[in-house]
Every structure is written in C-alpha cells, then in structure tokens.
C-alpha positions in Angstrom: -44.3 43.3 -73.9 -41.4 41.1 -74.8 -41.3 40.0 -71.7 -44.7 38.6 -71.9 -43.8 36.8 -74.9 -41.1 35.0 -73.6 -42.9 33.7 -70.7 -43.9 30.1 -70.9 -47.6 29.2 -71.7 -48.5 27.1 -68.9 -47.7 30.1 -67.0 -49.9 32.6 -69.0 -53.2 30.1 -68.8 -54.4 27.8 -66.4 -55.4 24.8 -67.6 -57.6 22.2 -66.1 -54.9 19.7 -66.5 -53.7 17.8 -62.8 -50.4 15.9 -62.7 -51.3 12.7 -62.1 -49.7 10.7 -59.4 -46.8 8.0 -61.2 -46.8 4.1 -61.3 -44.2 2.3 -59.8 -43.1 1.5 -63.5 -42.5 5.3 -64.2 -40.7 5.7 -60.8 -38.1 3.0 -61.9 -37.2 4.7 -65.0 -37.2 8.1 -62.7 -34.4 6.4 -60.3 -32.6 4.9 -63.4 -32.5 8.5 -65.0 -31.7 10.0 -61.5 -28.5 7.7 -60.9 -26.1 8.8 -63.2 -26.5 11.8 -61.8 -25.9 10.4 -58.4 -22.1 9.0 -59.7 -21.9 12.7 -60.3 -22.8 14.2 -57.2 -20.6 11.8 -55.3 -17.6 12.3 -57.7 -18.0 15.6 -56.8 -18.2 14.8 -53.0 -14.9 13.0 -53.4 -12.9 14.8 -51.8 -14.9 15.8 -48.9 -15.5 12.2 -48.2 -11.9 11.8 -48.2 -10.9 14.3 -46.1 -14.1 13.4 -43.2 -12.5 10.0 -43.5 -8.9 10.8 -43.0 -10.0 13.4 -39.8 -12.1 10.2 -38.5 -8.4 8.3 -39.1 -7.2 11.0 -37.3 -9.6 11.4 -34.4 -9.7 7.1 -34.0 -5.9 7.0 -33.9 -5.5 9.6 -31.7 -8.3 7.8 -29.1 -6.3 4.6 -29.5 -3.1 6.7 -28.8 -4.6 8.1 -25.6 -5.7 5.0 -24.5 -2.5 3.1 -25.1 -0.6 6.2 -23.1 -3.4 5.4 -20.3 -2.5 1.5 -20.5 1.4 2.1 -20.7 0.5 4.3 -17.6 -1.5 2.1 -15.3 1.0 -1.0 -16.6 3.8 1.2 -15.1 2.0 1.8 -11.6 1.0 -1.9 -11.2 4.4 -2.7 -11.9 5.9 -0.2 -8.9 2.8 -1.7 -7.1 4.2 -5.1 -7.8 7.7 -4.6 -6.4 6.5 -3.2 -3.8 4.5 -6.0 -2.7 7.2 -8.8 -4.0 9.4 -6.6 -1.7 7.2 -6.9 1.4 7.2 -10.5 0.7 10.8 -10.9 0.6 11.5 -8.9 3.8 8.9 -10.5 5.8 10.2 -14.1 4.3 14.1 -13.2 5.2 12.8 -11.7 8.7 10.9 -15.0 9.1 14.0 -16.3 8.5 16.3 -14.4 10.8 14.3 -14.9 13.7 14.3 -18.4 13.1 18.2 -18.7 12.9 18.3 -16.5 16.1 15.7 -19.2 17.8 18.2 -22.0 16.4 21.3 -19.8 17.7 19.7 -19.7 21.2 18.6 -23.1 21.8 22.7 -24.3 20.7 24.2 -21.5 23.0 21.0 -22.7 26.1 22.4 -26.2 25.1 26.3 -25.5 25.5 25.9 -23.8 28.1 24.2 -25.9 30.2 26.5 -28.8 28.9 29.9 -26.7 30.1 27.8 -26.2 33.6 26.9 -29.6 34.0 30.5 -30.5 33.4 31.5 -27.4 35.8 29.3 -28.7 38.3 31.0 -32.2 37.8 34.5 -31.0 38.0 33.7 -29.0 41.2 32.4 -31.8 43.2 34.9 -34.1 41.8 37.3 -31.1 43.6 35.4 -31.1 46.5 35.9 -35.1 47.2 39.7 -34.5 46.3 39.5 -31.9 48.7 37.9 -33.3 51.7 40.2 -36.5 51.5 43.0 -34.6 51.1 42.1 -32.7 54.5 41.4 -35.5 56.2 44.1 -37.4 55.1 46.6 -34.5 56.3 44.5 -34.3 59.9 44.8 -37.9 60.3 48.8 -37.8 59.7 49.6 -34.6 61.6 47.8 -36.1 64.3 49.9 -39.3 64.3 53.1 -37.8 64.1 52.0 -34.5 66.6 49.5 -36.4 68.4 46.6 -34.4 68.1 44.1 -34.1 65.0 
C-alpha cells in the first residue's frame, strides 16, 4: 500500500486537464533554459570531437600523401619519357648531321678527283705530243744519216 502512496497524483486520477500547445514566447525561454545544457553536452563530447577531428587529420593527410607519392611517381615517368624523346632528338639531329658531312666529304673527294684526272688527262696528252715528235724526229734523222725512214 506504500507503494500506492508514493505514486504521483496525476498518475492515480485522470484529470480533464490537456497540455496546451506553447507560444513562441514560451519556446524562447524553453531554448534559453535548454542551452546551458547544451555547453554541457558538448563539453562532454570534447573529446570525441577531438579525436574524429584528428582521424579526419589523419585520413586527409594520408589522401594528400598518396597523392603526392602518385605525382612524385608520374613526375618521375614523364621525366624518363622526356630523355627518351630529347634523346631521339639528339640522335636523329647528329645523324642529320653525319650524313650531311659525309654528302660534303663526297662532293670534295668527286671534286679532287676529277681535278687530279683532268690534270692526268692533261699530262698524258702533253706525253703523247712529246712522244710522237720525239718519234718522228728520231725517224726523220735515222733516215738521213741510214737513208731510209
């Protein structure tokens, strides 16, 4: 029977009364009672806040690692790629080049060559006419002094 007593009255009896629904200016002083408690709550949620923020650190830093490994990475292989092609370049510029000086080479050798013939060519008639005068100069004297040519 105690345990009746200590039950609250507006339990034991209805009553006809209905909560009415509250003004704007009772909600104000609601949220004014309800923010201190707020301060609370979050005081108490501290910590966890902290530590969510420092894994989202965490989790952002280690994206911005991996993506600055990725970079370093593709930075690296354009680079190889760029030698390469700078390489190419260069080759195909020296063998440009090369052939070039060969070409040059060949037209100088074509050209003293056919300047040493041309003087060959000169010398050997210019033997030739020696030649032939000498013979007929030594037919007409044998002939003189033998008397036959």
């Amino acid at each position: 029977m105690d345990e009746k007593q200590s039950e609250p009255e507006d339990l034991k009896e209805p009553t006809g009364h209905v909560p009415q629904e509250k003004h704007p200016d009772d909600l104000s002083s609601d949220t004014k009672k309800a923010k201190p408690q707020k301060k609370q709550d979050l005081s108490d949620k501290t910590p966890v806040i902290k530590i969510q923020a420092w894994w989202r650190g965490t989790l952002v830093r280690r994206v911005l690692l991996h993506a600055a490994l990725r970079a370093w990475v593709i930075q690296g292989w354009w680079r190889l790629i760029l030698t390469k092609i700078m390489e190419k370049k260069r080759q195909s510029v020296l063998d440009a080049f090369q052939r070039e000086q060969w070409a040059v080479v060949r037209v100088q050798s074509w050209i003293r060559m056919w300047r040493v013939r041309r003087r060959y060519c000169q010398v050997l008639r210019a033997v030739r006419i020696i030649q032939s005068h000498w013979r007929c100069h030594i037919c007409t004297s044998r002939g003189v002094i033998k008397g036959h040519c």
